[in-house]
C-alpha positions in Angstrom: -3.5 -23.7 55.9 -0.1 -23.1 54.8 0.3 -20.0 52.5 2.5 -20.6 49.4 4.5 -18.6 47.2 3.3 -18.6 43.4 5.8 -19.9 41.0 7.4 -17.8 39.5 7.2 -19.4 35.6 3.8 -17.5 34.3 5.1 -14.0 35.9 8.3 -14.5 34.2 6.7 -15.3 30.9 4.2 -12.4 30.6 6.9 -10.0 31.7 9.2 -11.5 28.6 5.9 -10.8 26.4 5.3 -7.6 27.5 9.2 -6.7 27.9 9.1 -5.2 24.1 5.7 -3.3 24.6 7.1 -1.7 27.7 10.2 -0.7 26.6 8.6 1.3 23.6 10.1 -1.3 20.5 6.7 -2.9 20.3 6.4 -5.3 17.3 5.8 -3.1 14.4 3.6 -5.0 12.1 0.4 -7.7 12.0 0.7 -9.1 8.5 -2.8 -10.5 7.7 -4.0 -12.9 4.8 -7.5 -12.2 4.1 -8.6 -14.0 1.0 -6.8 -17.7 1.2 -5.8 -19.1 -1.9 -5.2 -15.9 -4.4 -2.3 -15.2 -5.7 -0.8 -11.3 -3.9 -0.4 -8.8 -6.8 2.7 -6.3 -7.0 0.9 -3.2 -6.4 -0.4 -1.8 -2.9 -1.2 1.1 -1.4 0.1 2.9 1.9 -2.7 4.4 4.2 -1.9 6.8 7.5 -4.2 6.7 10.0 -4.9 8.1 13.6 -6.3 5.6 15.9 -4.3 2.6 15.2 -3.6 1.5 18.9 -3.5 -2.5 19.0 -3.9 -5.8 17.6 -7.2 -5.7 17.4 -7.8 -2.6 15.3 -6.7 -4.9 12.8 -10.0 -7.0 12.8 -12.4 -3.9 12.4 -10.3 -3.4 9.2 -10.1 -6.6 7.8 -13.5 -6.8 8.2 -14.3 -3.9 5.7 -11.4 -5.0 3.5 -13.0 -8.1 3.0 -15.9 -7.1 1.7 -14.0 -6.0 -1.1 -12.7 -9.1 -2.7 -9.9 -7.1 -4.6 -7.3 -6.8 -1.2 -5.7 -10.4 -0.7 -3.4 -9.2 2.4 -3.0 -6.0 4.6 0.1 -5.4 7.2 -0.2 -2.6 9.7 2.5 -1.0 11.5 1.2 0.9 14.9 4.4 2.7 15.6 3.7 5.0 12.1 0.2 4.6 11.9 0.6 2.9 8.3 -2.0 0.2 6.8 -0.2 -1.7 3.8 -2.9 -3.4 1.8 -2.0 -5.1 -1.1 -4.4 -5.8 -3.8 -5.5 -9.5 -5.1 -3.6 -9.9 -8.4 -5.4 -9.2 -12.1 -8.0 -7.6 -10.2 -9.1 -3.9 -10.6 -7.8 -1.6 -8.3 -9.9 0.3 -5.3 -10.5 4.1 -5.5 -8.6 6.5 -3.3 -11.9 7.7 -2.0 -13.4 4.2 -1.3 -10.1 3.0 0.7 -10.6 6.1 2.9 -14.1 5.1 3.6 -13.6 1.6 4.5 -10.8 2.8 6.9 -12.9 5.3 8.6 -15.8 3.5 8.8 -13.9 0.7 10.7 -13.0 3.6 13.1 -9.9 5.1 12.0 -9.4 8.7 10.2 -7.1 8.2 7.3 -4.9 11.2 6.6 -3.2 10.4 3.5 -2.8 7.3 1.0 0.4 6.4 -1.3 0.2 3.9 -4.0 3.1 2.0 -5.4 2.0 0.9 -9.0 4.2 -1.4 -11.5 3.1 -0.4 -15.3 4.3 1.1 -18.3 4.2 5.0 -18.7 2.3 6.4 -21.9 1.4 10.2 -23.0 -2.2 10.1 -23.4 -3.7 12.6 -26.6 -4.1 16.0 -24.4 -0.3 15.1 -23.5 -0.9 13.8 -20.0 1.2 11.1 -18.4 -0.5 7.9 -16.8 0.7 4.5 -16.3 -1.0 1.5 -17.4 -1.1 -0.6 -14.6 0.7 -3.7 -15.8 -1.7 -6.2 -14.1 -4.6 -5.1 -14.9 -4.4 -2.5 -17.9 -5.9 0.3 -16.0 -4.7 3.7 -16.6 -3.7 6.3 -13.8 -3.2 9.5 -14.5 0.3 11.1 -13.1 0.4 14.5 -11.6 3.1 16.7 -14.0 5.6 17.2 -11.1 9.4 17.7 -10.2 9.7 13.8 -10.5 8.4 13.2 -13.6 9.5 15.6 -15.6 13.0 14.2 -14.4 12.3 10.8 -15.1 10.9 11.5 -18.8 14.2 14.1 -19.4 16.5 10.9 -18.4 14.6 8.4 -20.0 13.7 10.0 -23.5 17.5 10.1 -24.9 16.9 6.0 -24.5 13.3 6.1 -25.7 14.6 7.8 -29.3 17.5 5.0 -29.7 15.0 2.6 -29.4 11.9 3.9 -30.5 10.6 0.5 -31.7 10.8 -1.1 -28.4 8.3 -1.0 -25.7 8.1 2.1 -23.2 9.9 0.2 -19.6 8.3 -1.4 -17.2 8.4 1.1 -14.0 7.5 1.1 -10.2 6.0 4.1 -9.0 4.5 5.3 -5.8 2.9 8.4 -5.2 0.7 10.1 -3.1 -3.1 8.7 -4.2 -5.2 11.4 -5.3 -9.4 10.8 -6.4 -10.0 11.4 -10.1 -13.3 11.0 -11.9 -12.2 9.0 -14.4 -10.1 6.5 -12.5 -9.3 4.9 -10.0 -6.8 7.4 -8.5 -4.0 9.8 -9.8 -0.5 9.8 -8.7 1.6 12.9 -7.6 5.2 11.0 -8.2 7.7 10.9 -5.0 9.8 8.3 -7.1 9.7 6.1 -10.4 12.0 3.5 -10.7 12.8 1.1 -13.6 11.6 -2.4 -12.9 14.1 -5.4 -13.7 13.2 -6.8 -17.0 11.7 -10.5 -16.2 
């Protein structure tokens, strides 16, 4: 029997698929639909884990996200450690504290989660700040920070021109906090005015 040399085609090909894993500039994100057929809304959230190592973490999440009915997509990104989950549109957010559990309970320790909300900003009675989330009318309270107090100091010379109008639509992401009477509360790392549509 004559021994033969394998061609060299499938070699070739797995080296060219494993070429980016092996030189460190892995694919950074697995985007993943998990409810078919509802329409993505505009806010998500931002969770960083530890144990995010492959593809196939992504199944142990999706699994526990599922569940939920309220996330219509997540993305993760193994390089940072980052879960992107973006909520199903019109539906209520998902406590702080209840994404952490679904993300360690698939495995993973979550070590902090931002939010980046689109809503309108009001001063509640006891002259807190909290954005009404613009989908679904929730309110979330804002942590009185650095940020904010600079956003309200720029925006309130507008506001008294037009006092009539509406308060702006803004995007805001912060780091998620739990709150009793919420969903979550925001500590502010930026607010930004959303284009009028």
């Amino acid at each position: 029997m004559k021994l033969t040399r394998p061609k060299r085609g499938p070699q070739l090909l797995w080296l060219l698929v494993l070429l980016p894993y092996l030189s460190g500039s892995a694919p950074p994100a697995l985007a993943k639909e998990i409810l078919e057929g509802v329409e993505s809304s505009e806010n998500r959230v931002y969770i960083r884990t530890d144990g995010l190592a492959c593809y196939f973490c992504a199944y142990g999440l999706e699994r526990f996200f599922k569940k939920t009915g309220r996330i219509a997509a997540f993305d993760l990104d193994m390089q940072e450690g980052i879960v992107e989950v973006v909520f199903v549109q019109d539906k209520p957010l998902i406590a702080s504290k209840t994404l952490s559990r679904f993300v360690h309970d698939a495995g993973f320790a979550p070590r902090w989660i931002d939010a980046e909300l689109v809503g309108r900003l009001e001063i509640t009675s006891t002259g807190d700040t909290v954005l009404r989330v613009r989908e679904t009318g929730e309110r979330v309270l804002l942590e009185d920070n650095d940020t904010l107090r600079g956003y309200r100091s720029n925006e309130r010379p507008k506001e008294r021109k037009n006092e009539r109008q509406e308060p702006a639509v803004v995007r805001v992401r912060g780091r998620a906090q739990d709150d009793e009477n919420s969903a979550m509360r925001l500590a502010p790392e930026w607010i930004r005015r959303e284009a009028p549509s």
